[in-house]
Every structure is written in C-alpha cells, then in structure tokens.
N, C-alpha and C positions, 0 to 999 in steps of 0.2 A: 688332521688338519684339512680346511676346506681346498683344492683348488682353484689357482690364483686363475684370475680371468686376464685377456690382453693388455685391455686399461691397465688393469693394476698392476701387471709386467712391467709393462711400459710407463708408469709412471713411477714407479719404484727403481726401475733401472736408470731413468732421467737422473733422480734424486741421486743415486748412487755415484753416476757418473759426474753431475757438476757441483755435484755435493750442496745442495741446491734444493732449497722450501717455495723459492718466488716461482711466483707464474706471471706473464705477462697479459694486461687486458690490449688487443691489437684494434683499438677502436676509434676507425676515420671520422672523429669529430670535429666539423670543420671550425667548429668553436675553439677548441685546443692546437689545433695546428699551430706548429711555431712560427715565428715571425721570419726564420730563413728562410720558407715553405713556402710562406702568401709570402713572397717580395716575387718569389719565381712565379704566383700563378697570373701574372701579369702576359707572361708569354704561355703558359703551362694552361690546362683545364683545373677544375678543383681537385677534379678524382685524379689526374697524375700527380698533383703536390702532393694528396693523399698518401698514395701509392709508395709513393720518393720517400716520407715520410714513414709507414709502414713497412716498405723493404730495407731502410737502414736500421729501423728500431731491431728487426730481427736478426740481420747480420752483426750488429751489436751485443746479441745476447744468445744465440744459441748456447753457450759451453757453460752460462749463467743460469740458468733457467729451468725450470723439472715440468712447465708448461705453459702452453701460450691458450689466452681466452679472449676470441674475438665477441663480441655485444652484436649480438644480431639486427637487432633495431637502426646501429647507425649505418648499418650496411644497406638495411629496409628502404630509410629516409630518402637515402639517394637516387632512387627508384632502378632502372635497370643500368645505369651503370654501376652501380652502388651493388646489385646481384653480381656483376661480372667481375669488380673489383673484388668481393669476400672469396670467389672460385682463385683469382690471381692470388692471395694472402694466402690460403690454405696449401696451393700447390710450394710458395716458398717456403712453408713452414718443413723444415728436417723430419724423415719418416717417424725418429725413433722417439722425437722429442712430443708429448700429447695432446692431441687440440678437445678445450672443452669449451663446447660453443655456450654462449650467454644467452640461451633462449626467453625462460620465464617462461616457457611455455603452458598455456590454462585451458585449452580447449579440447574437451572429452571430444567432440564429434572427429576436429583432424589430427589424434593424435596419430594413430593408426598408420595412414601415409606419410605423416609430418617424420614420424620414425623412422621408417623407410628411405625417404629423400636424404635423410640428415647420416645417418649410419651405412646406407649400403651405394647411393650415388656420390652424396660428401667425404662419405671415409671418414666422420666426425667422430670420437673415442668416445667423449661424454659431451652429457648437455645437463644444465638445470633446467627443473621446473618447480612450478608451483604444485604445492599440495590441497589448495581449496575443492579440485575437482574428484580427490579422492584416487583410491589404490587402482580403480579401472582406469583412470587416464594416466598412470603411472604403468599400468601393464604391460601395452605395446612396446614401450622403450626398453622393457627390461626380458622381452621374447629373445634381445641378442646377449648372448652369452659372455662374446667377447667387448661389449660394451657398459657403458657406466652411466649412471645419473646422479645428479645433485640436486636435494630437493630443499629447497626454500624454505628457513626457518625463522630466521629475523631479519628485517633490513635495519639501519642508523637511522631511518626518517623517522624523527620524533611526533609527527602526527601518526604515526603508525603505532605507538605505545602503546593507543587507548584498547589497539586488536590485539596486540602481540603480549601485553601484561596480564590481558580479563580471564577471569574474573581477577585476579590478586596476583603480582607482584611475588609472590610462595609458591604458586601453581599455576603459572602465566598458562596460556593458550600455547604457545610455542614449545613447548615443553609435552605437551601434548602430541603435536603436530610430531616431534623425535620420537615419542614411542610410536605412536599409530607408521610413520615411515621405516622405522628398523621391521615392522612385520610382512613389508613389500618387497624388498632383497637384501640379498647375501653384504656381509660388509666390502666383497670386491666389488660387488655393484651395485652398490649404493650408497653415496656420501650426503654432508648434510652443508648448505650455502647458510652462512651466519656475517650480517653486517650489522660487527659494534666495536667498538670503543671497550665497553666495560667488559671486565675480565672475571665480575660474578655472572655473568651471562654465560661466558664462555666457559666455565669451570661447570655449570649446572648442564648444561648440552654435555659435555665430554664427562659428567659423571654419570649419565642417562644413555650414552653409548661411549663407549670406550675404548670399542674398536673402528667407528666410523672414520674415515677420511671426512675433515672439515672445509671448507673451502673460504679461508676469512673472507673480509670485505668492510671497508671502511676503515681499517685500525687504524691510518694515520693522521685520522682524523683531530682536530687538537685535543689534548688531555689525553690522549692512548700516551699509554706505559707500556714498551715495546717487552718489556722484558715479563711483566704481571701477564699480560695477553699470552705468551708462550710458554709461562707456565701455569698456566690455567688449560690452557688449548692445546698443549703436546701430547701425545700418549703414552705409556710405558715404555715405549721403546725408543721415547724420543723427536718424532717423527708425526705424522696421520695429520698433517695441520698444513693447509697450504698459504702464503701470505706473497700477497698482489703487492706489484712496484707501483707507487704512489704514480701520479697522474703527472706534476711537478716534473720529477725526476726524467718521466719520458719525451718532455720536452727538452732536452740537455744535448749541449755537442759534444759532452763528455760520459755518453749513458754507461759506456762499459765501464771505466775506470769507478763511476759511481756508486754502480752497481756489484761493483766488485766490493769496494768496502761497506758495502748495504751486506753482502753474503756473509761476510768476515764475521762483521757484529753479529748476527744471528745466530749463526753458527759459535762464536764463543759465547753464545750470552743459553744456545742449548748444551752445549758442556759445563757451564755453572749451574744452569738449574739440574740438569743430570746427577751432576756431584752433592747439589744440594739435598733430595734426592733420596740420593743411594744408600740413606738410613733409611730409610720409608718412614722419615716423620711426618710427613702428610698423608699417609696410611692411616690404618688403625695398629695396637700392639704385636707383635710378631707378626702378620702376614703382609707380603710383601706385594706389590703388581708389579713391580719391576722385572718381578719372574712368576710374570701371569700365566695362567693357563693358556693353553690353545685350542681350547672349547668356550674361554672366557664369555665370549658376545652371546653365543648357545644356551648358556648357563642363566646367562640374565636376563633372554628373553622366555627362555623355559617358565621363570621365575613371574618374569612382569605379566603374562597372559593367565597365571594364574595354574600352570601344571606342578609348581610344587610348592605345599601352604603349610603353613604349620599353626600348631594347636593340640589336640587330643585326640587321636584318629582309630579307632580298630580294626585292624587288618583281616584279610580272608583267614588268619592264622588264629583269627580270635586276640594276640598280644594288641598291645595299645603305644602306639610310638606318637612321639609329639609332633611330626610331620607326616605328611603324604605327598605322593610322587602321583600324579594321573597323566598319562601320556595320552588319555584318549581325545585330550583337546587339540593335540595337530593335527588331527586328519581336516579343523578348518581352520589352519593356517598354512598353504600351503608352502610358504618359504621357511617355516622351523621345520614341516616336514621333511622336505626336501635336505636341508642341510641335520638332521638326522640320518636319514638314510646313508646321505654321504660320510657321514660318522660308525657306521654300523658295518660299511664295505671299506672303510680304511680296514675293518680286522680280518673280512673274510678274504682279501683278496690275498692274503698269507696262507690261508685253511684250504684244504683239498676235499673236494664235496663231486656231488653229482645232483643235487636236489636241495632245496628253501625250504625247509618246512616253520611255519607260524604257529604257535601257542595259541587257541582260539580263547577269549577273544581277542585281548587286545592286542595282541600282537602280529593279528592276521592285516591289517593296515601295512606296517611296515614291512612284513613279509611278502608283501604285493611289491611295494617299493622299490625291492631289493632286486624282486625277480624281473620288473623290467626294467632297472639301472643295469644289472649285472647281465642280462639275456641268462638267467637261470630259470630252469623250471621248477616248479612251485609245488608243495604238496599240506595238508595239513589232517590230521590226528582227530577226529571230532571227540568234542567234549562229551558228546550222549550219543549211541548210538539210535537212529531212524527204525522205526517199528513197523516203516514202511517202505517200498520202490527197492534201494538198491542193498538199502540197511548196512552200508561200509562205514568199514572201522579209521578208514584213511580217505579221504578226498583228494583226488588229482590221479594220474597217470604215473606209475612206477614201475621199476624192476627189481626183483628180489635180489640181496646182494650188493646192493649201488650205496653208497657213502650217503648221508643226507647231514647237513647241518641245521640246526637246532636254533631261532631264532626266538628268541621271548624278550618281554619288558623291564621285568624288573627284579632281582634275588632278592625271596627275604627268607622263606628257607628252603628252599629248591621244590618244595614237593610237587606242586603242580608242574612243575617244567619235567621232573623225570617221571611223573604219570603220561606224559604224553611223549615224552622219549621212550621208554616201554612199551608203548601204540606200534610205536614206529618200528622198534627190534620184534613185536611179537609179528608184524607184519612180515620178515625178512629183507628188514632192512638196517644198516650199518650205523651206530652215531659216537661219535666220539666227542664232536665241539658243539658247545652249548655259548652260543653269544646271544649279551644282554644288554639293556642301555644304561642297568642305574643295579648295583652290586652295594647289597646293604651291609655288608662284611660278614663280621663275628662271624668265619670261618665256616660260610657257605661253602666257598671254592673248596673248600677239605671236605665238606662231606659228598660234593658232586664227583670230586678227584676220587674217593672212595668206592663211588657205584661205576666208577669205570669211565667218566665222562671230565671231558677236559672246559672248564669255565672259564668265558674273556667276557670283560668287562668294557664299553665305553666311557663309565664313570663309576666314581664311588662314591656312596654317601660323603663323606669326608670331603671328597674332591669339590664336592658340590657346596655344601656348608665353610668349608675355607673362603672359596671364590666367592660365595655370596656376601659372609662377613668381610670379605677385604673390600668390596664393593658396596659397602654402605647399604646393603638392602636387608640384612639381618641383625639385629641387636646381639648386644655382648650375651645377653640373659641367655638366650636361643642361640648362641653357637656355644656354652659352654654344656648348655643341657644334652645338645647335638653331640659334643667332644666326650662327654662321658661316657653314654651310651657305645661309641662307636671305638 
C-alpha cells in the first residue's frame, strides 16, 4: 500500500471526525453577500461585511465540514484588501480541518513560484488546476509531497460541451484529460475537479479512475438527483467524492442546523447505496470492488499505458501465453515508476539483505529505484560476460559472504532469475529471497523454494486479471481463458 501524503491525512481524518463529504466554497462575493451583511456595510467597509460574513460561515461549520475551498479570483477582484482579507480567512480556518484553494490555475511560465507562494508561505494543502498546459505545469505543484492537486475535468457550463464532449459524447475529450492526469500523480496527490449535474458523466470519470478523490461542483444545480450523483461518484469504500454546500444555503442564519440535515441525508442516502451494493450487482459476476485490491489504481494504469496486453504472445521460454506483461514502459512514466518501486520495498523492508542486485535487463531500472529509495547499494550479474577491460562476472562493489537480494520482473519459470542468482552464489555471495513484480503461478514459487531460494511476489497473474475484469477493462472471453490457464 502506497503511503498516505498529509492532504490525504488530513482530509480523511476531517471526513472521519465530522463524518462529513461537504466542503465549503469561502468566497467574498459581494454579489451574494446577505442582506444582514450590506444593511451593516452602511457603517462597515465591504471587505469587513465580507469578513463578518466569512468568519460566521466558518464558526458555523467547523465540526460539519471535511474542507473549506476559498475561489481565489474573488479575493483577486478586491485588489489589495481583497489579498489581506484571503491571509485573514486562511489563518481562521482550524489547522486540522484542509484548505483547497480554487485556483484554476493555467500558466506554465508562474507555476513554479505560484507553488511555492501557495504551499510553503500559504500553508495551502491543495489547489486545482487546469490541465490544457499539460503534465509540465502540473509538475511543480506536485514536487511537495505532503501536498495535493485537483485538476480540472469538466465544468456545468453548457457552452463548454462543445470542448468537453469532442469528438463524441462515447469518447469525450474529458475522459481523456482523467487518463493522461492519473499518469502525473499518486492517487494521494492527485484528485480530479468535475462540475455536473448528470450522473453518467460522473460514473464514466470514477470508472476511469476509481481510486481518485473527486472534488463535485455544480450538483445542485436543478435536475441533479442527489442520490444518482452519489452513487455514480462514491468509491468502493464509500467515500473519494467530495460535495460543495450550495451557494443558497450559505446565505442562511440558520447554516448549522441546515447543514446538519444536509450531513444526515447524505450520509443515509451512502448507507443505502452501500447496502444496495453489497451484492456487487453493479459489478460484474462473482468479483467484487467492494473488496478491491490495494494495488487496484496500479493495476489499471499498468493496464491503460499499455504494459499488460493480451492476444497471442511467445515468451523467452518459447510457450505461447495469451497476454504479456512488459514493464519496460515505466521507466517513461515516472509516477507508475515510482509507486512501483514503492510496491516492491513494501516486501523487502521485511527481508534482511546487504546488497540490490537487478536481473539485467529489465529489471536493472527498478533495481536503481530501490537502491536510491532504500539508500541500499546496488550490485548486478551481467547477462555476457566483457572480452574486454575488466571482464567481471558481477558489476558494482561487493563483499564475499554479504546477503544480497534478488530483484527481477516477472516469474514465468524462474530460469533466467536463478541463472543469475548462481552469478551471484559463484561470486561468494549469499541469496535466499528473490522478489518480483508479477508471479505467473503454476508453481514457480515451488521450484524456486526447491533450489534453495525463497520467492515474494508483488502480484499474480490472477490478481491482475481479477482486478482488471472487475473493472470493466477485460472481457468475460479473456478472463475465463486467463482463469484456465492459471
């Protein structure tokens, strides 16, 4: 399982604590201001009706709320009091409770400092932006660890259809824009901002990422079915779906009590669809997401970029299997990279070693990964030996006697992994654990367990073709041919 980033802490522990899906938008519109508001700004400036206005909404709603989202723009309009006023709304906002600022932001040239300002002077958790400027202007924001983005999928403005449907209504643009943004960060950072109404919009996003935090917008709009929208837009767990207090609402002298029975219904209307449900009759036949994997999002981007395809394939082994596994397409993605690797040290950090050694080739990539995730040092086996210079049997720095674990790609029958474990023992050196990323079964792990070496697996075929058929990306034909074999 990946490690949870701050944002996602904190906004899962908001959720936990007010038991609580709304976030608040904190935006001094002097257009919305209530009318108790403007009768005072007669003695008062705008920006202190504002203010008055802004710090009751929050005092009203802390113990309600999993996050507040100020609109940068109306803070913009006001020009420098309007900057001094968003510093005043941020500091009364509760530490634990998470600010995601409403940026929008589109401009490759200031994203760089814009990130900087917003995350290490603001203290801001998340922000949205747009996606038109592409993965480089989404980069910068996503250098902090402990922060999050939302990137801009669809708005409710219906002059926007004609961009957000093209070509077709089947294969809209926006739909796009969800895959190409899951290849830019981890699901703790990075969620996806969606404003609609329609609840097949919202079911095609959250079937295209299934782990993403959503960030609604717009649902109250007339004709939204509060109840179709949540369960289109929930995730397996319930949850991953954030939804805004109407604009209405936070003009009220009654916003708590309001908002209290806004909580209630949402909260009973995701225990009905929960129960509804928990056949997995909106699944497909026996597999379930309700008890999804925890590599699930992994599984399907693996899948969508095209590292595991199926058809007629023949292996180094010569055998002919109806899929392939190629891992050598992350090394240019570097965010499945990455949360690879971090899948690959969930096993070794159990295993007691002294040295990485990589299976050349493909698995000398992620044996790089490992050694500067883990500060291990790195050693590898050559496939041929050099007729020239130094003509070693082993590359890197070792000591005879030292522990080394065994890192390779994929088991389909061990042999090239313990040709190169062999390297390593005629060297004088120790191997006992051989980790992989993808364990084709049919009792490899017994014939490895046999030459003396102990096999961990981060996935199995099986694990893989499950999750993928529970996810709509493999047909019945091809998970039963898969199920055979396996």
């Amino acid at each position: 399982m990946l490690p949870l980033t701050k944002f996602y802490d904190k906004l899962n522990g908001a959720i936990a604590q007010n038991q609580s899906l709304l976030f608040i938008g904190l935006d001094p519109n002097p257009e919305m201001l209530p009318e108790r508001y403007s009768q005072k700004s007669h003695s008062n400036s705008l920006i202190d009706s504002l203010w008055d206005w802004l710090e009751f909404t929050i005092s009203q709603t802390t113990d309600l709320v999993c996050a507040y989202k100020p609109t940068l723009g109306f803070y913009a309009a006001l020009g420098i009091p309007g900057w001094e006023l968003l510093q005043r709304t941020l500091k009364a906002i509760p530490a634990h409770i998470p600010i995601i600022l409403d940026a929008k932001h589109s401009d490759l040239n200031t994203s760089t400092i814009f990130a900087k300002t917003v995350f290490e002077e603001w203290q801001i958790d998340a922000i949205t932006l747009s996606s038109y400027a592409g993965q480089d202007h989404v980069a910068p924001f996503l250098v902090y660890p402990d922060k999050a983005v939302f990137i801009l999928c669809t708005t409710s403005n219906p002059s926007a259809a004609i961009l957000q449907q093209y070509p077709t209504a089947e294969s809209p643009f926006y739909l796009q824009v969800v895959k190409e943004a899951k290849n830019w960060g981890t699901p703790e950072q990075l969620g996806l901002e969606v404003g609609t109404i329609q609840p097949d919009i919202l079911a095609k996003i959250r079937k295209e990422a299934p782990e993403r935090v959503i960030l609604a917008r717009s649902i109250w709009s007339e004709g939204g079915n509060l109840k179709n929208l949540l369960s289109e837009g929930l995730n397996y767990n319930g949850d991953g779906l954030l939804l805004p207090v109407s604009q209405d609402m936070l003009g009220s002298e009654n916003l708590s009590t309001q908002l209290q029975s806004l909580r209630v219904e949402i909260n009973h209307l995701r225990t009905e669809i929960s129960q509804e449900n928990s056949t997995c009759s909106v699944w497909f036949p026996d597999v379930c997401l309700l008890n999804k994997h925890p590599l699930l999002d992994l599984i399907l981007q693996l899948y969508d970029i095209g590292c595991i395809m199926f058809g007629e394939f023949v292996q180094a082994s010569g055998a002919t299997f109806p899929y392939y596994i190629d891992l050598r397409k992350i090394i240019s993605n570097p965010q499945v990279f990455h949360q690879i690797v971090i899948a690959y040290a969930e096993i070794l950090k159990d295993l007691t070693y002294d040295r990485i050694a990589g299976i050349p080739y493909g698995s000398l990539p992620t044996a790089t990964g490992l050694s500067l995730h883990l500060n291990s040092p790195m050693i590898f086996p050559r496939k041929e030996v050099k007729a020239h210079g130094t003509r070693k049997v082993i590359e890197g720095n070792f000591n005879p006697g030292e522990v080394v674990v065994v890192v390779d790609d994929i088991l389909i029958s061990g042999k090239s992994v313990m040709e190169g474990a062999e390297k390593l023992k005629y060297a004088g050196l120790n191997v006992n654990d051989i980790v992989v990323f993808m364990d084709h079964e049919q009792g490899v792990k017994d014939r490895l367990r046999e030459n003396g070496y102990q096999a961990h697996a981060v996935l199995t075929i099986s694990e893989i073709t499950e999750t993928l058929y529970a996810a709509g990306r493999i047909s019945e034909e091809q998970f039963k041919t898969l199920s055979e074999i396996n």
